[in-house]
C-alpha positions as CSV (number, residue, x, y, z in Angstrom):
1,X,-12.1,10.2,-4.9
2,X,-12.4,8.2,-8.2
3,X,-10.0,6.1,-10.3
4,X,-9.1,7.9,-13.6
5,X,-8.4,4.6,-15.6
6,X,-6.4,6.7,-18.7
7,X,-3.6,8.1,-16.1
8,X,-3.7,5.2,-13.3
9,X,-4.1,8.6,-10.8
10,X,-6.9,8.5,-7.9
11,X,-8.7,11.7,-8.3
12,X,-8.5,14.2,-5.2
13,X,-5.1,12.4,-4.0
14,X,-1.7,13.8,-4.0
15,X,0.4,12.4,-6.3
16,X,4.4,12.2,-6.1
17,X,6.1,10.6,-8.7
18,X,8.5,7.2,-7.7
19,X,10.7,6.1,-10.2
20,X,10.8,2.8,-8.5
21,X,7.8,1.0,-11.0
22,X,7.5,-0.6,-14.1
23,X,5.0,-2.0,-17.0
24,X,3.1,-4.7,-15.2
25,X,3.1,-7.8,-17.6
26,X,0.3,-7.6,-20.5
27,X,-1.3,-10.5,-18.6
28,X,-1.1,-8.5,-15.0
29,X,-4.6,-7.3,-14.2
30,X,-5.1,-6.2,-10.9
31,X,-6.8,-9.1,-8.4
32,X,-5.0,-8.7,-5.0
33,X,-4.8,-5.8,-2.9
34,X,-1.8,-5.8,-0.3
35,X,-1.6,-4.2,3.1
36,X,2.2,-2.7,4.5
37,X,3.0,-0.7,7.4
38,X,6.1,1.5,6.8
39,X,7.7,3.9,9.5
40,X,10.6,5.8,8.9
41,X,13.1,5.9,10.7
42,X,11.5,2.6,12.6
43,X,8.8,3.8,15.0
44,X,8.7,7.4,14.2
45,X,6.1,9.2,12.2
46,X,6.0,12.6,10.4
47,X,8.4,14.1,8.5
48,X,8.6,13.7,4.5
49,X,11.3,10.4,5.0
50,X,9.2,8.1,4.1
51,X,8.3,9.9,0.2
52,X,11.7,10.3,0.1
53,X,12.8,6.9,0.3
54,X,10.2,6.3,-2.4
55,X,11.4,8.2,-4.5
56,X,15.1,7.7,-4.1
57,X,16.1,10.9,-2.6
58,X,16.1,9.5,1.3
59,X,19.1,11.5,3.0
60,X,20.9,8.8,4.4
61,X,22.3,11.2,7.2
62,X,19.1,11.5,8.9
63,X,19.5,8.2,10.6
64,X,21.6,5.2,11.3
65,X,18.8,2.7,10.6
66,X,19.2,4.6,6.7
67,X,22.5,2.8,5.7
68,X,20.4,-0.7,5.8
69,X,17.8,0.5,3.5
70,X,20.2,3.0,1.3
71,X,20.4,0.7,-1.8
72,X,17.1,-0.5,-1.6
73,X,14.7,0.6,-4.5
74,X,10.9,0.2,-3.2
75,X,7.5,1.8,-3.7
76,X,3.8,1.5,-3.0
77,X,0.7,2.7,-5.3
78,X,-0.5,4.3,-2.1
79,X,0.8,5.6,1.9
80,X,-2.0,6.9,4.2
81,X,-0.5,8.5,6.9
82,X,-1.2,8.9,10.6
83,X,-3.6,11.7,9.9
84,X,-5.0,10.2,7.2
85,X,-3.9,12.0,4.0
86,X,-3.4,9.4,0.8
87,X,-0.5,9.9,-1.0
88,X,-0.4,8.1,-4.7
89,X,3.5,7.4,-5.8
90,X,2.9,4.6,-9.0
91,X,0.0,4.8,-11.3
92,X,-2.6,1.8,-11.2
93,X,-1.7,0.7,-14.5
94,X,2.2,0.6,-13.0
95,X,3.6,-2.3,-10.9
96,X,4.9,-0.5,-7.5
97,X,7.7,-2.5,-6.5
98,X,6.6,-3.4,-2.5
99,X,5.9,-7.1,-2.5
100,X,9.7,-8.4,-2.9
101,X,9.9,-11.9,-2.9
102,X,6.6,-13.2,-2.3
103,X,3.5,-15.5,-3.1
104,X,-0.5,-14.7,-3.8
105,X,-3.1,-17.1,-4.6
106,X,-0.7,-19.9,-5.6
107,X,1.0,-17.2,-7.9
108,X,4.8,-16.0,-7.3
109,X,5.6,-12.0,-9.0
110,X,2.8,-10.2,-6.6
111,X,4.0,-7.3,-7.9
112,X,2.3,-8.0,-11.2
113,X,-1.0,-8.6,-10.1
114,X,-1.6,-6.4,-6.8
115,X,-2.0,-3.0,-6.2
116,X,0.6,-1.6,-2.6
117,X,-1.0,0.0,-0.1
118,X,1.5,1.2,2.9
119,X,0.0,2.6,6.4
120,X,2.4,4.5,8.1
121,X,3.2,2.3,11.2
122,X,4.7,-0.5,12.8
123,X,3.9,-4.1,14.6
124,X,3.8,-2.1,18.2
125,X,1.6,1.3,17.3
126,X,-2.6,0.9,16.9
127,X,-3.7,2.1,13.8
128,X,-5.2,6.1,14.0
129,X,-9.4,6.5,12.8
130,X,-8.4,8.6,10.3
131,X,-6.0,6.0,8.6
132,X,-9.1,3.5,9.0
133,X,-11.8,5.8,7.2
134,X,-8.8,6.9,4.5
135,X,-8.5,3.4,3.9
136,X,-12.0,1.7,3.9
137,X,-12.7,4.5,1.3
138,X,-9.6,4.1,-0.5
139,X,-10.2,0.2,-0.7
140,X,-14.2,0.5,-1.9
141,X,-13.1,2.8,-4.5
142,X,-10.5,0.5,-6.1
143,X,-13.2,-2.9,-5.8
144,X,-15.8,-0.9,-7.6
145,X,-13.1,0.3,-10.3
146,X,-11.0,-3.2,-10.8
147,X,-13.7,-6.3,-11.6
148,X,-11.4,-9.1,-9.9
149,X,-10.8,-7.0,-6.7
150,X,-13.0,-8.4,-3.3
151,X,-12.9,-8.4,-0.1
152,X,-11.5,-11.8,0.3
153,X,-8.8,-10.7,-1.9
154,X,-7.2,-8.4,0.4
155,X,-3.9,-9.8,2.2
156,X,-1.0,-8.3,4.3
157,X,2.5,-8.3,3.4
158,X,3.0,-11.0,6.2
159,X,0.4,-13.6,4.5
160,X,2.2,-13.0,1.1
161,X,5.7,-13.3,2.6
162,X,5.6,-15.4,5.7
163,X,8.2,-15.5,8.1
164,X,10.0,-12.6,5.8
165,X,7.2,-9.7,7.1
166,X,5.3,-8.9,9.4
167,X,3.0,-6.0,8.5
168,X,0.9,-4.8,8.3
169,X,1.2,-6.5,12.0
170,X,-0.8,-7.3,15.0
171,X,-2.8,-4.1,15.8
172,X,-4.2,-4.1,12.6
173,X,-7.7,-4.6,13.0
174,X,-8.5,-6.8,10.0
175,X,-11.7,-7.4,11.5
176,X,-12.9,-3.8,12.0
177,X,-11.5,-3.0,8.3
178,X,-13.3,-6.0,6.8
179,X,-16.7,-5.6,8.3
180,X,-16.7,-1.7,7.5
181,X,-15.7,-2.6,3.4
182,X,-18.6,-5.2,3.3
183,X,-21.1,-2.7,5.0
184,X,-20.3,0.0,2.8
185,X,-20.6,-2.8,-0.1
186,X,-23.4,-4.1,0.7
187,X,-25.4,-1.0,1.1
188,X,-24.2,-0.1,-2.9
189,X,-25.2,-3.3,-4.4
């Protein structure tokens, strides 16, 4: 897995294409990573629903919860699913649109400095091995490829939009996830 700079695209990872991005600003260098959990329909996993609603083509029939979310327009760079497998949706160089209305190191716009990564799961459902060791590796391979990226400058959606989110949620073990970045870190440098 290695970030190819000249396409945004993470080597090794499928990619499917959202239209839901944009140009970040000329000034938007990534400096934040951002944490979600996403489960589509709420507290179910599997399936292909939650691409879909990436990428606009969510069948709305599927589920009731769908008419709440049928004009909404969101993406992440990234989704790691319950097995594990990485799926890239925006380009690096793109701004995903999955911070909404939010604030990062004093900043509003997180979208323009941040690069989305969702997990597929909820407040209620503990976080599979496989998702961890997807995402420690993801997450060491995008501080060693974007300068301003640390550890101390990772943040869930719920400390970027308090009291408007709550993922990636309370089984999240921020603690495991931190400690196994800064091992792996530390044993580089």
């Amino acid at each position: 897995m290695k970030v190819d700079h000249q396409s945004g695209l993470l080597q090794g990872v499928n990619y499917c294409e959202s239209p839901n991005c944009d140009d970040r600003p000329e000034d938007g260098e990534i400096e934040v990573l951002i944490l979600h959990a996403i489960s589509l329909p709420p507290g179910l996993y599997g399936g292909d629903d939650i691409s879909d609603f990436f990428c606009n083509r969510l069948n709305i029939s599927n589920h009731s919860y769908y008419q709440d979310i049928k004009d909404l327009k969101v993406s992440a760079h990234f989704l790691i699913d319950r097995s594990g497998t990485m799926t890239q949706y925006v380009p690096l160089h793109k701004r995903a649109w999955h911070a909404g209305v939010s604030q990062c190191l004093g900043r509003n716009q997180v979208n323009d400095f941040s690069i989305g990564i969702e997990l597929e799961g909820d407040d209620e459902t503990v976080f599979t091995e496989k998702q961890y060791t997807a995402l420690i590796a993801l997450t060491i391979e995008l501080i060693g490829s974007y300068p301003k990226l640390a550890i101390d400058k990772i943040f869930g959606h719920s400390d970027i939009a308090t009291g408007r989110k709550t993922d990636p949620g309370p089984k999240f073990d921020w603690t495991r996830y931190r400690q196994s970045c800064g091992d792996i870190l530390d044993s580089r440098y």
